[in-house]
KETIKE-852317 format. One line per field, with one value per residue: residue number from 0; residue in three letters; x, y, z of N, C-alpha, C in turn. Coordinates in steps of 0.1 Angstrom, whole numbers. Layout:
num: [NUM|...]
residuo: [ALA|...]
n_px: [X|...]
n_py: [Y|...]
n_pz: [Z|...]
ca_px: [X|...]
ca_py: [Y|...]
ca_pz: [Z|...]
c_px: [X|...]
c_py: [Y|...]
c_pz: [Z|...]
//
This chain:
num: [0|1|2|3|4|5|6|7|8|9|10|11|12|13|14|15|16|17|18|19|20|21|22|23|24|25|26|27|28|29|30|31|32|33|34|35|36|37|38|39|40|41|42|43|44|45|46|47|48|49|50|51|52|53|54|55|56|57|58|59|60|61|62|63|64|65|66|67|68|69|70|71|72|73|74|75|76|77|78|79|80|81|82|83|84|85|86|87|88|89|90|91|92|93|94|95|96|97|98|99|100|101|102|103|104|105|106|107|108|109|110|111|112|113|114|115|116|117|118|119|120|121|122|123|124|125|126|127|128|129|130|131|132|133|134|135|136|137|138|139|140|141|142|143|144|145|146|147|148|149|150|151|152|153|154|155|156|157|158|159|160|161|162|163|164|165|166|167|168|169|170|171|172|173|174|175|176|177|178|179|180|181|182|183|184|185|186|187|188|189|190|191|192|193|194|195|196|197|198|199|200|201|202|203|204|205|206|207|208|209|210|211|212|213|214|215|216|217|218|219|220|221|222|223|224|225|226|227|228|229|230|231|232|233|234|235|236|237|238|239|240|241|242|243|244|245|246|247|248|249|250|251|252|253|254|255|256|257|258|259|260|261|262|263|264|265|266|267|268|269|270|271|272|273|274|275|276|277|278|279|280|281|282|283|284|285|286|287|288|289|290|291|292|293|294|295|296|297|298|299|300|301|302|303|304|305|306|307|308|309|310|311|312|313|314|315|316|317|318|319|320|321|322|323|324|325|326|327|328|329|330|331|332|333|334|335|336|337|338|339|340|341|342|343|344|345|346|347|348|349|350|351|352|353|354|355|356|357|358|359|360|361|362|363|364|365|366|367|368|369|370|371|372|373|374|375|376|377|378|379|380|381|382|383|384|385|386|387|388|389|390|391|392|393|394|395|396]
residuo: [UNK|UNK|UNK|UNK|UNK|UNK|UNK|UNK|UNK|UNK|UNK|UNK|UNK|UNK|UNK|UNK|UNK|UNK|UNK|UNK|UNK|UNK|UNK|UNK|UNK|UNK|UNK|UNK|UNK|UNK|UNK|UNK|UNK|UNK|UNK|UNK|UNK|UNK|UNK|UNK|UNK|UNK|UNK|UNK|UNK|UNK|UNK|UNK|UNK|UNK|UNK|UNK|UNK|UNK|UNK|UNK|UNK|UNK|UNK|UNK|UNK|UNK|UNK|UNK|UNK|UNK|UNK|UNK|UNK|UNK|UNK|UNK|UNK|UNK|UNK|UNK|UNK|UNK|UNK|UNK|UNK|UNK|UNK|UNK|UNK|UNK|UNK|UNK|UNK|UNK|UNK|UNK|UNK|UNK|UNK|UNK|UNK|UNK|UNK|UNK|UNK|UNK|UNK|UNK|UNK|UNK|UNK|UNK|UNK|UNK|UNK|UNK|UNK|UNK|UNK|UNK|UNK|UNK|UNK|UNK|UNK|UNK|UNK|UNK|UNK|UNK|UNK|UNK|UNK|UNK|UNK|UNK|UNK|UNK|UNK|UNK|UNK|UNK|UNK|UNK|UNK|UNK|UNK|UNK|UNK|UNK|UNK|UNK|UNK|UNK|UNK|UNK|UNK|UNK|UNK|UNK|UNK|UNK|UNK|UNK|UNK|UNK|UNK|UNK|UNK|UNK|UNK|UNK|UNK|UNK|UNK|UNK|UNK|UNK|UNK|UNK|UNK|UNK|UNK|UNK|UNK|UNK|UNK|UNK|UNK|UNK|UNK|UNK|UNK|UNK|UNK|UNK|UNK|UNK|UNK|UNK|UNK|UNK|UNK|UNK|UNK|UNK|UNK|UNK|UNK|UNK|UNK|UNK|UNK|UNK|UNK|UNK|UNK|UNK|UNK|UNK|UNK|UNK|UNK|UNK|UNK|UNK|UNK|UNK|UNK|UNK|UNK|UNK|UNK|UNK|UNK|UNK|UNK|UNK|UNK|UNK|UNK|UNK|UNK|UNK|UNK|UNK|UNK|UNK|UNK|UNK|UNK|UNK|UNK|UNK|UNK|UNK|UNK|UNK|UNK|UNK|UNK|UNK|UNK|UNK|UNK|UNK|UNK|UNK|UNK|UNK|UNK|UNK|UNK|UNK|UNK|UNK|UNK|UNK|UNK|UNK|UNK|UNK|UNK|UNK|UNK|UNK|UNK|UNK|UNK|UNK|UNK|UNK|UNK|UNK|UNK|UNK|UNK|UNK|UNK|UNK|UNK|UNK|UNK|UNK|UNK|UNK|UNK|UNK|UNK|UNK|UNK|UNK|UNK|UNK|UNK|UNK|UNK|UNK|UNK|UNK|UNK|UNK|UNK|UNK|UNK|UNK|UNK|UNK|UNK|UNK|UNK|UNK|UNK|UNK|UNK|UNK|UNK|UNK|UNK|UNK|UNK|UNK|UNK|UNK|UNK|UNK|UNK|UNK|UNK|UNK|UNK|UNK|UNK|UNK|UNK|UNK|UNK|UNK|UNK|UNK|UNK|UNK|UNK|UNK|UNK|UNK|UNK|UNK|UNK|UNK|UNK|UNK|UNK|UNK|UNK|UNK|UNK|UNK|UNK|UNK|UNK|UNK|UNK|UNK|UNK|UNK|UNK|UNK|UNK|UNK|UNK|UNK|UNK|UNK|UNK|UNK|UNK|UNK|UNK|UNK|UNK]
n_px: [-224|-227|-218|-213|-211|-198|-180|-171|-162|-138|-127|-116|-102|-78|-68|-60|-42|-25|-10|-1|13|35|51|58|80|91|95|112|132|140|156|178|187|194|220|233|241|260|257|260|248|241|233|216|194|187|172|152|139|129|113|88|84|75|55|36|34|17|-4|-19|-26|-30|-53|-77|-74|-85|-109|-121|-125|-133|-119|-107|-95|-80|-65|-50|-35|-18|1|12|25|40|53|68|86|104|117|131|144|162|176|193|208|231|246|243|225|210|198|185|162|150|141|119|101|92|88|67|45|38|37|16|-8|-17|-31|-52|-67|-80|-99|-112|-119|-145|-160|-172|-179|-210|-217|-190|-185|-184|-174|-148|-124|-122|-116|-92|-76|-66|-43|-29|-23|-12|14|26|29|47|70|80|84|107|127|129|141|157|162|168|193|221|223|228|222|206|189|171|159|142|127|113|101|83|66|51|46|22|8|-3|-20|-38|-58|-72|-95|-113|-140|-158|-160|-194|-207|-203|-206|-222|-213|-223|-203|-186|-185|-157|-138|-136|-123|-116|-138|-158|-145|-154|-163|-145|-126|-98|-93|-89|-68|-47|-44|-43|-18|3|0|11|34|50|46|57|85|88|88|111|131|127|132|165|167|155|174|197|192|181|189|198|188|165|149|131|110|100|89|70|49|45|28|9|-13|-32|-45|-71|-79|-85|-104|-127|-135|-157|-173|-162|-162|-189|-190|-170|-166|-158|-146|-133|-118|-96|-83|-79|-59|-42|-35|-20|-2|20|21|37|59|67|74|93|112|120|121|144|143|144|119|97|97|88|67|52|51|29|9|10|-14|-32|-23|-17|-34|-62|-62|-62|-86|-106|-102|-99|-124|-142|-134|-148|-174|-178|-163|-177|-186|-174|-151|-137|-114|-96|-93|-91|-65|-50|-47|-38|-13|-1|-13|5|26|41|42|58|83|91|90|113|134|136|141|161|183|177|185|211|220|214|203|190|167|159|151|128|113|113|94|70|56|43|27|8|2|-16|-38|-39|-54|-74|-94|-97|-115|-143|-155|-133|-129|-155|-186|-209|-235|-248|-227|-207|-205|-231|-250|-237|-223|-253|-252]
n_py: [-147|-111|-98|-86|-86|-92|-111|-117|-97|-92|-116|-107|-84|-98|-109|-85|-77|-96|-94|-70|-72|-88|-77|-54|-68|-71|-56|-28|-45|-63|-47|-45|-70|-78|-65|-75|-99|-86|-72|-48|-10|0|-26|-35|-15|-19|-46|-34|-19|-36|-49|-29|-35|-60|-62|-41|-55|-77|-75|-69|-95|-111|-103|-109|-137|-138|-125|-143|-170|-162|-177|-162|-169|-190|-185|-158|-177|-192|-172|-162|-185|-192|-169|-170|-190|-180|-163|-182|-191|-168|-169|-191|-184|-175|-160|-125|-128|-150|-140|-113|-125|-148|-128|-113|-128|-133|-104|-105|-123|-114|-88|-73|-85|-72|-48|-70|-79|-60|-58|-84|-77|-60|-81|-94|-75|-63|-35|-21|8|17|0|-9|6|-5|-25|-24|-11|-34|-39|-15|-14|-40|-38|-17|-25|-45|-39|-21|-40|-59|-39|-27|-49|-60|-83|-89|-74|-79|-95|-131|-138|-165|-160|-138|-146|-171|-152|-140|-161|-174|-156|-151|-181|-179|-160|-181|-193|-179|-178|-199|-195|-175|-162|-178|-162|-158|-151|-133|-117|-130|-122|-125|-141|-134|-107|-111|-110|-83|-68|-42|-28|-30|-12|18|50|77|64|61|89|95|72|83|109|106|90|110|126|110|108|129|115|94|102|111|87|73|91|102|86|87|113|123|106|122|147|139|105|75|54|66|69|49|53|75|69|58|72|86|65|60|79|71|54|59|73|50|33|58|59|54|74|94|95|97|126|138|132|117|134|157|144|138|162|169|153|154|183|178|162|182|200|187|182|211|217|196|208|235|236|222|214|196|198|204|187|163|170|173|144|136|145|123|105|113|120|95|80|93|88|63|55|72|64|32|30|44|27|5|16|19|4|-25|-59|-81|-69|-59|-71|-66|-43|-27|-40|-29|3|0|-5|8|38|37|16|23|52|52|39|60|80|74|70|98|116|105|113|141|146|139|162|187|185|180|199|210|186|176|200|200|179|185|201|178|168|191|197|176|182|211|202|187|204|218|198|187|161|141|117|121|104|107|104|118|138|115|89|72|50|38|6|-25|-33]
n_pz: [11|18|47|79|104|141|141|114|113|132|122|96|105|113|96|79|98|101|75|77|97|82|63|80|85|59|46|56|65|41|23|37|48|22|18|40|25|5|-13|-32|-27|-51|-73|-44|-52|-75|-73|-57|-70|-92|-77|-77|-102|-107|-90|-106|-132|-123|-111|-131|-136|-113|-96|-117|-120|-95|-96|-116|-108|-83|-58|-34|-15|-18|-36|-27|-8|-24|-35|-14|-5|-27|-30|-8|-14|-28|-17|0|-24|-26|-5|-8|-32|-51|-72|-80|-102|-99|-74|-79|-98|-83|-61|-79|-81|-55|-53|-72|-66|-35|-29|-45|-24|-7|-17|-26|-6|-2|-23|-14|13|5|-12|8|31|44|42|31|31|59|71|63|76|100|100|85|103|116|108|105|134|142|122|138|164|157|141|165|183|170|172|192|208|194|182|153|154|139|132|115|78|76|101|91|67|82|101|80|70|83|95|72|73|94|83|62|76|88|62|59|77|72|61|32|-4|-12|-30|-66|-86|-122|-150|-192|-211|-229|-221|-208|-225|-226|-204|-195|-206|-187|-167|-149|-157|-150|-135|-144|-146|-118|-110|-122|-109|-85|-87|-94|-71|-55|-62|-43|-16|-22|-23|3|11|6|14|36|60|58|58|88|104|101|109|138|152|140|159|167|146|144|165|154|126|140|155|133|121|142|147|128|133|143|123|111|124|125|99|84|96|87|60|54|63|50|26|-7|-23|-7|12|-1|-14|11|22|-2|3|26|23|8|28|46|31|22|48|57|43|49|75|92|113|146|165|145|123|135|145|120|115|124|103|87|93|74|50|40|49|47|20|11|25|12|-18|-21|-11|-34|-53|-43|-48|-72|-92|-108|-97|-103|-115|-99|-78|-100|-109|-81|-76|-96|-94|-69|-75|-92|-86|-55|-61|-89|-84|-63|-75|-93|-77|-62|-83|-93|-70|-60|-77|-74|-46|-49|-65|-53|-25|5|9|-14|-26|-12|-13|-41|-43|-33|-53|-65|-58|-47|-80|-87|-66|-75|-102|-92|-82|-102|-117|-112|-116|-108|-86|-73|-71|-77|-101|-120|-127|-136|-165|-164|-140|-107|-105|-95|-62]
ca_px: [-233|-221|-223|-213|-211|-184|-172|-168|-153|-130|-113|-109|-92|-66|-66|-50|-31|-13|-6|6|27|45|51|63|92|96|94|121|144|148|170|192|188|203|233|240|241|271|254|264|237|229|225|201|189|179|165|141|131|123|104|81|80|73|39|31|28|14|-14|-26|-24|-34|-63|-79|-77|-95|-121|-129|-124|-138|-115|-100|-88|-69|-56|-40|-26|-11|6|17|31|52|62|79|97|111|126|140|156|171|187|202|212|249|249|232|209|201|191|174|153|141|129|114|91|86|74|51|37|33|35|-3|-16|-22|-53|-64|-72|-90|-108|-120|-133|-153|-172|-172|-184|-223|-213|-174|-180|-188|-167|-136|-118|-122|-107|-81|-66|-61|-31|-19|-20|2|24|32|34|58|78|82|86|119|132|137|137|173|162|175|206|237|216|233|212|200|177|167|148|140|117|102|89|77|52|45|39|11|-3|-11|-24|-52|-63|-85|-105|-116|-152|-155|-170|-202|-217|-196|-214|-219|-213|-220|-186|-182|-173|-144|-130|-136|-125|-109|-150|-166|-139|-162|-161|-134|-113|-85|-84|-84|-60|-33|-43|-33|-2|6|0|16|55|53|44|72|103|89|88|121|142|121|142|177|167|156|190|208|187|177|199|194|185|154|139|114|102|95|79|59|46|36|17|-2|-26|-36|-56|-83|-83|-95|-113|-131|-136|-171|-182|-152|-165|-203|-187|-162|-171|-145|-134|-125|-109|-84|-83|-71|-46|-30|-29|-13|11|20|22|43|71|72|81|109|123|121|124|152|147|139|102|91|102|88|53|52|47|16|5|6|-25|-38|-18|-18|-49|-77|-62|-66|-100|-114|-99|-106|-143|-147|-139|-161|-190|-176|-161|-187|-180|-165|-139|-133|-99|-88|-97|-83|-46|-41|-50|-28|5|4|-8|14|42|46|48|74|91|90|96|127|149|138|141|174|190|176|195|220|220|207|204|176|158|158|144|114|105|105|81|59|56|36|8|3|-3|-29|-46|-50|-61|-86|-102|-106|-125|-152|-160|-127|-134|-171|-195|-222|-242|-249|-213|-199|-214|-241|-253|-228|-232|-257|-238]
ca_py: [-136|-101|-99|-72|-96|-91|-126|-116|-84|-100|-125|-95|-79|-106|-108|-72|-80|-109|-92|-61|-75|-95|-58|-46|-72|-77|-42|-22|-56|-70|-42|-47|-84|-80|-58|-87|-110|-82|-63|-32|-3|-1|-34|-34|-3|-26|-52|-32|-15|-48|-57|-24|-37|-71|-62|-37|-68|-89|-60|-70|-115|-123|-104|-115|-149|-141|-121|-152|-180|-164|-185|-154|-176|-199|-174|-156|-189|-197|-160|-162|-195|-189|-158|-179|-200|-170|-162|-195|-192|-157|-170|-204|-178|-169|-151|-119|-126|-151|-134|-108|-134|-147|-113|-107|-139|-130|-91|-105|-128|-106|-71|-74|-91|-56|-46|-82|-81|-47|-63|-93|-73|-54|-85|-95|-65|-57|-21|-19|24|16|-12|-11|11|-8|-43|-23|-9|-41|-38|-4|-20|-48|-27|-8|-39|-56|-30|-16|-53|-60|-29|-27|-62|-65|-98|-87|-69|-77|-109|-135|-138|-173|-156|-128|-158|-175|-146|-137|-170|-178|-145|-156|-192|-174|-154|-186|-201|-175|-179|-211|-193|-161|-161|-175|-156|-166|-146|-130|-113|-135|-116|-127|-147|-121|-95|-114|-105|-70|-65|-27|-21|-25|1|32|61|85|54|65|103|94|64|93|122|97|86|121|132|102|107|133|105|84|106|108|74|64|96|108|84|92|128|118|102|133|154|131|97|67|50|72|64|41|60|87|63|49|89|85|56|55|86|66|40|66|76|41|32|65|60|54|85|105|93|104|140|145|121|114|144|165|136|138|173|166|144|161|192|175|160|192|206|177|181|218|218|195|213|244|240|211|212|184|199|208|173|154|175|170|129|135|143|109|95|122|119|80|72|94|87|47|48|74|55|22|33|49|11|-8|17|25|-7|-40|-68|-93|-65|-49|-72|-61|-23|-26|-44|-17|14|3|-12|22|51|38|11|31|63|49|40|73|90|70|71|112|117|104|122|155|151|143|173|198|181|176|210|211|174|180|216|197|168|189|199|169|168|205|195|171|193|215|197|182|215|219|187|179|148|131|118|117|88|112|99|132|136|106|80|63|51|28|-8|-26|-39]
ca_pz: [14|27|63|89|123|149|140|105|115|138|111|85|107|120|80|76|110|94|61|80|105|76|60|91|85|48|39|60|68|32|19|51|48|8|25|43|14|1|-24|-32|-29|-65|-70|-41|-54|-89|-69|-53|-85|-97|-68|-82|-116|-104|-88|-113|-139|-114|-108|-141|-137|-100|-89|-124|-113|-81|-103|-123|-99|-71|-51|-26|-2|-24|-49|-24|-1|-32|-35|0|-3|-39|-27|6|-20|-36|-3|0|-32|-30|5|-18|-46|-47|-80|-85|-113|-89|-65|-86|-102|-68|-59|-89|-75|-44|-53|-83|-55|-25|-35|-46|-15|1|-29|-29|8|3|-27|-8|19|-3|-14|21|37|35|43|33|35|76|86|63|80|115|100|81|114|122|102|113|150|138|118|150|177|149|141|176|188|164|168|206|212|190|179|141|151|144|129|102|63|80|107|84|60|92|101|71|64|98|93|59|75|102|70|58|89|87|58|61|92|65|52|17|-9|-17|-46|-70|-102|-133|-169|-201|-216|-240|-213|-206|-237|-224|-193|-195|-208|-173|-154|-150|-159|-136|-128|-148|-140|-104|-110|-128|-103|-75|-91|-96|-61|-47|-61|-34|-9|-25|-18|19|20|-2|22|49|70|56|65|101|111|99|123|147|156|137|169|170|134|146|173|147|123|147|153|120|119|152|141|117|140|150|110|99|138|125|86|82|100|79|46|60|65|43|15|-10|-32|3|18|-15|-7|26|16|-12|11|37|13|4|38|53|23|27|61|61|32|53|86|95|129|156|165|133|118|151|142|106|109|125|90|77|88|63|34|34|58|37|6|10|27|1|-31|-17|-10|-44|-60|-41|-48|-88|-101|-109|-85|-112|-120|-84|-75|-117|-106|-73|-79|-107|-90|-54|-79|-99|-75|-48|-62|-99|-79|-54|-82|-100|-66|-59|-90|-96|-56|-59|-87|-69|-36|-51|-73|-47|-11|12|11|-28|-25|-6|-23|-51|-42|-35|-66|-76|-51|-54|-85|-81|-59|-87|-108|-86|-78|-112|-124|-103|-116|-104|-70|-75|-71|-84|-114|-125|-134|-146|-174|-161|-120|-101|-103|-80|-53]
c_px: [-225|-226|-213|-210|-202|-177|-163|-154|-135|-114|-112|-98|-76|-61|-53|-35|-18|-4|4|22|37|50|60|80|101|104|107|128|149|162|185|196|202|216|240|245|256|270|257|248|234|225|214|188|180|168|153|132|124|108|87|77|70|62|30|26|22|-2|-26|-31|-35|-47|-74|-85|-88|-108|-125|-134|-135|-133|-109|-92|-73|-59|-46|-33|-20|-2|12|29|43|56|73|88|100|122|136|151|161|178|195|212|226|250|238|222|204|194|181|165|145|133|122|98|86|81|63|39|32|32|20|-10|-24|-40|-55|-73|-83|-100|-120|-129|-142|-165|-176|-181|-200|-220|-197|-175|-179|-178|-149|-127|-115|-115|-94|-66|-61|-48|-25|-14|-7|9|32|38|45|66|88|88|103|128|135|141|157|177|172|190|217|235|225|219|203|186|167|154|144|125|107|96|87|62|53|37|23|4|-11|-22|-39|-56|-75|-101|-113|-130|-149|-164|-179|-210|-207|-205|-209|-223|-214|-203|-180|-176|-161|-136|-127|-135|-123|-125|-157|-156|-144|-152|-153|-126|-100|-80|-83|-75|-45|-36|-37|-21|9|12|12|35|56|53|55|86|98|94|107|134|139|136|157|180|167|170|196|202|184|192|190|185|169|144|124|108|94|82|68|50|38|24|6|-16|-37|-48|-66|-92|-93|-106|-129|-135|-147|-174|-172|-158|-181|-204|-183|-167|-156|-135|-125|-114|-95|-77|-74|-57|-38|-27|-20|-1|22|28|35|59|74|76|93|117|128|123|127|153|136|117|93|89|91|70|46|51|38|7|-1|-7|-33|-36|-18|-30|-61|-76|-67|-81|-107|-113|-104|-122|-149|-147|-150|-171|-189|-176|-168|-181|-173|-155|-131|-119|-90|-87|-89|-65|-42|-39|-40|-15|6|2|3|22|46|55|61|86|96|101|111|133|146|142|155|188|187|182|207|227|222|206|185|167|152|150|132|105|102|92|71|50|40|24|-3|-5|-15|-39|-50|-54|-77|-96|-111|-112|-135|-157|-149|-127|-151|-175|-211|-227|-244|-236|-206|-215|-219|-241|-240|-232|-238|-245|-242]
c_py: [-125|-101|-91|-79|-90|-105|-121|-102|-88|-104|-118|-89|-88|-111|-98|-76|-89|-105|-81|-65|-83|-85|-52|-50|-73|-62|-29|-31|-61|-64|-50|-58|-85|-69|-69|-98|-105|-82|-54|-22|-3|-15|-38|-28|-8|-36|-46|-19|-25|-48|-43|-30|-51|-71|-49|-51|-78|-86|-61|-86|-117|-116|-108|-127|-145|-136|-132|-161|-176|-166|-172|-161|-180|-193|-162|-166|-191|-189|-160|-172|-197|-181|-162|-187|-189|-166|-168|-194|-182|-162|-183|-195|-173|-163|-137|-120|-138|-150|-124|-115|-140|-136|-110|-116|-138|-116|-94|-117|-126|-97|-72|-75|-79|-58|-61|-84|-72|-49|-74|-90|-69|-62|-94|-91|-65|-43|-19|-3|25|9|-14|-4|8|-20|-35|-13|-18|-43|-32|-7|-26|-42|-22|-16|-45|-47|-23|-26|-56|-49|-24|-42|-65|-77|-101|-80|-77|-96|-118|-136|-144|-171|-145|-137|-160|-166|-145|-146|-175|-168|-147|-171|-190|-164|-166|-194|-189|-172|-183|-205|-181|-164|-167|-164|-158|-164|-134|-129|-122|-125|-125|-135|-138|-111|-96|-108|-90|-61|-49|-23|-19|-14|10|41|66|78|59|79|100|90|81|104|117|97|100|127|121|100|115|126|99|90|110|98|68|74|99|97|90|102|127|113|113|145|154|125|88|55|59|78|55|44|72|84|57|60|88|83|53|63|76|54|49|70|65|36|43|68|65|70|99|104|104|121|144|144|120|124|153|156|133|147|175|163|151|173|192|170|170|204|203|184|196|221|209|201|227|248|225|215|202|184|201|197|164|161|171|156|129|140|129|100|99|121|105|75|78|91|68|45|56|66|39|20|34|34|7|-2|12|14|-18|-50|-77|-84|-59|-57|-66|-43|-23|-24|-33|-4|15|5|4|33|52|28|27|45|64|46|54|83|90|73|87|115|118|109|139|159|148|153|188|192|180|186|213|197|173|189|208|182|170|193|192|167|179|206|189|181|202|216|191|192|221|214|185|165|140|130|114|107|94|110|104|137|130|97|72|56|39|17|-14|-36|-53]
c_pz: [22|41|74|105|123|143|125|102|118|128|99|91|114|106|76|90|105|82|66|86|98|69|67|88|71|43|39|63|53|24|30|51|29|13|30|29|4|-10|-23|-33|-41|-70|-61|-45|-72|-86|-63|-60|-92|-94|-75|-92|-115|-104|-96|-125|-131|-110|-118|-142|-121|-99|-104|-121|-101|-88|-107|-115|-91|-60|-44|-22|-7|-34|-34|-9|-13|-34|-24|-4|-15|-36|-14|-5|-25|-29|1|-9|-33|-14|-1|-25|-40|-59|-78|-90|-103|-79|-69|-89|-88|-63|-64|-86|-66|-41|-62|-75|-43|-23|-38|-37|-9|-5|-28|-19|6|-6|-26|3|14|-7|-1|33|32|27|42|34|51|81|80|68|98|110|94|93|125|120|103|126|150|131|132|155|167|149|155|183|183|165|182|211|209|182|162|140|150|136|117|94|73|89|100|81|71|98|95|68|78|100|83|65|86|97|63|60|90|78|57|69|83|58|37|8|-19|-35|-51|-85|-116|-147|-178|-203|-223|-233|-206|-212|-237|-215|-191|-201|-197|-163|-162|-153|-145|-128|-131|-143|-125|-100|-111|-122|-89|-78|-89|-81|-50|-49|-49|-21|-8|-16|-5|23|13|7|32|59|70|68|77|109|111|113|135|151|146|148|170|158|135|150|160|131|129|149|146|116|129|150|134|122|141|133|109|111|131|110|81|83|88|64|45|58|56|29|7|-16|-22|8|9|-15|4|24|11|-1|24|35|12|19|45|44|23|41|64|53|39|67|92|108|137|159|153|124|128|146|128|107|115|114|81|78|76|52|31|39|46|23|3|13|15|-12|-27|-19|-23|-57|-54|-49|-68|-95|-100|-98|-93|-111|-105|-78|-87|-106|-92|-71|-87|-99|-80|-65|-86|-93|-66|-52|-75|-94|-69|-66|-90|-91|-64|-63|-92|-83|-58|-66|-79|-60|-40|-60|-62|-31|-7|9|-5|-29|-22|-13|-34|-54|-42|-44|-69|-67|-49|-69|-91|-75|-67|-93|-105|-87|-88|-118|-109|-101|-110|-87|-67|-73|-74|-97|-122|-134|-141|-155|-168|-142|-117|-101|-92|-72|-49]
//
């Protein structure tokens, strides 16, 4: 049964908290961790192209399972817990391909978890437009405290492989320690057998143009996120990257603390709006003005470009997509607006600076969320949850 308590609230959000703060470490440490291991950058640079591909196929397999099953919990304890042995075997692995191959295991097993979390609140939540944005900053919180935590603390520097692993499955082992404690999910829409056979027929109308106006808008996202640092050290100090991400990401608590009432106001096609414009905004200004304050002002952008784009798209599943298909519709939408596009971002990103440099890099990211933007302007229906516009009312909930 959906249900709205503080209790319920509570263990969603120590939910996202757990998922995050393993994020915090997997995410910006694994490269550095495969450096240690005495790879060469493009080899790393394959591996964590993989790790994209990995959970783009995986996008399409696991939340499936939890659609049919039901089983949330156990579908992703099992995801958690294969993706820890993946870990295990890329710190055993002494060749390449094995080490590739382990990766390839532990992104098609934890790269998803993100959307599955945001699909389980969904049937969780009475009201997921009101409350998801207060459990999913439980994960911005932790994000911060972890990140900020390892990153003055020292505990990684200077670290051998052995503690690297050591970490990451220690916060993988207290992801799976809160599981058990998570609401199950009690009622889960039964279809016909036959619409098995049809799953791509229940995603509504305006899934797809949203899905590919996202994707679009989000390569510009990408080559933030795939050089923005680089860039920062060169201007800054490397010593003073985290502080500047952390800038970033703290905005971002008041965004999702504040969701509900932003959806209320804005609703979703402005809040896309927002986003892309900020996108947009963000990438012209480091391309044009490389200096310390202007840089330093520009990551207070981000709860914008990545906060309203997650709670409006998010929101627009729960209400849009059926509840049997809403982990299917979910997993696809995160692994291709934001992995696809990181991938996109990265390998064109990276052919551009090194063609052209930083300032030619950015000009041209922007590019792609500009373009989004107007296209958006010009379709009304994408974005929508108006019935009026698209084929037929949203399903009941």
């Amino acid at each position: 049964m959906a249900d709205d308590s503080r209790g319920v609230l509570a263990r969603l959000g120590l939910l996202y908290a757990a998922i995050y703060g393993t994020v915090a470490l997997l995410y910006p440490f694994y490269p550095v961790y495969l450096s240690l291991r005495d790879l060469s950058p493009s080899r790393i640079g394959i591996i964590l192209g993989g790790l994209e591909l990995a959970a783009l196929a995986a996008a399409f397999v696991l939340p499936r399972a939890a659609d049919r099953s039901g089983r949330f919990r156990m579908v992703m304890a099992l995801m958690v817990i294969t993706a820890a042995g993946g870990i295990v075997l890329v710190h055993r692995g002494r060749l390449f391909s094995e080490i590739l191959a382990a990766s390839l295991i532990y992104g098609f097993f934890f790269r998803p978890l993100p959307a599955l979390a945001d699909a389980y609140s969904g049937h969780i939540l009475r009201n997921p437009s009101a409350y998801y944005g207060r459990v999913r900053a439980g994960g911005t919180i932790s994000f911060l405290i972890v990140s900020l935590s390892f990153q003055f603390s020292g505990i990684l520097n200077d670290a051998p492989p052995l503690r690297f692993t050591a970490v990451f499955l220690a916060a993988m082992g207290v992801l799976v320690c809160v599981l058990p404690i998570l609401p199950r999910v009690t009622s889960v829409s039964q279809e016909p057998a036959a619409a098995e056979k049809g799953a791509w027929k229940s995603i509504p109308s305006g899934y797809f143009p949203l899905l590919i106006l996202m994707f679009t808008g989000n390569i510009g996202l990408a080559v933030y996120n795939a050089f923005g640092s680089l860039y920062m050290a060169q201007v800054f100090s490397l010593s003073q990257v985290s502080g500047l991400m952390a800038l970033a990401a703290a905005p971002e608590i008041p965004i999702m603390l504040l969701s509900g009432r932003i959806l209320n106001l804005l609703k979703h096609r402005k809040m896309l709006f927002s986003a892309l414009l900020a996108s947009v905004v963000r990438l012209l200004i480091l391309a044009l003005f490389p200096f310390r304050w202007p840089i330093a002002l520009s990551q207070l952008t981000h709860a914008l470009v990545f906060g309203l784009f997650l709670i409006a798209c998010v929101d627009w599943i729960n209400i849009r997509v059926p509840q049997r298909r809403r982990a299917l519709g979910m997993g696809i939408f995160m692994a291709v607006s934001i992995g696809g596009a990181q991938l996109v971002g990265s390998v064109l990103g990276g052919w551009v600076l090194e063609a052209g440099g930083f300032t030619v890099l950015f000009a041209a990211g922007a590019l792609f969320p500009l373009a989004a933007l107007i296209w958006l302007l010009s379709d009304k229906r994408i974005g929508s949850t108006d019935s009026r516009l698209l084929d037929g009312p949203p399903p009941i909930r």
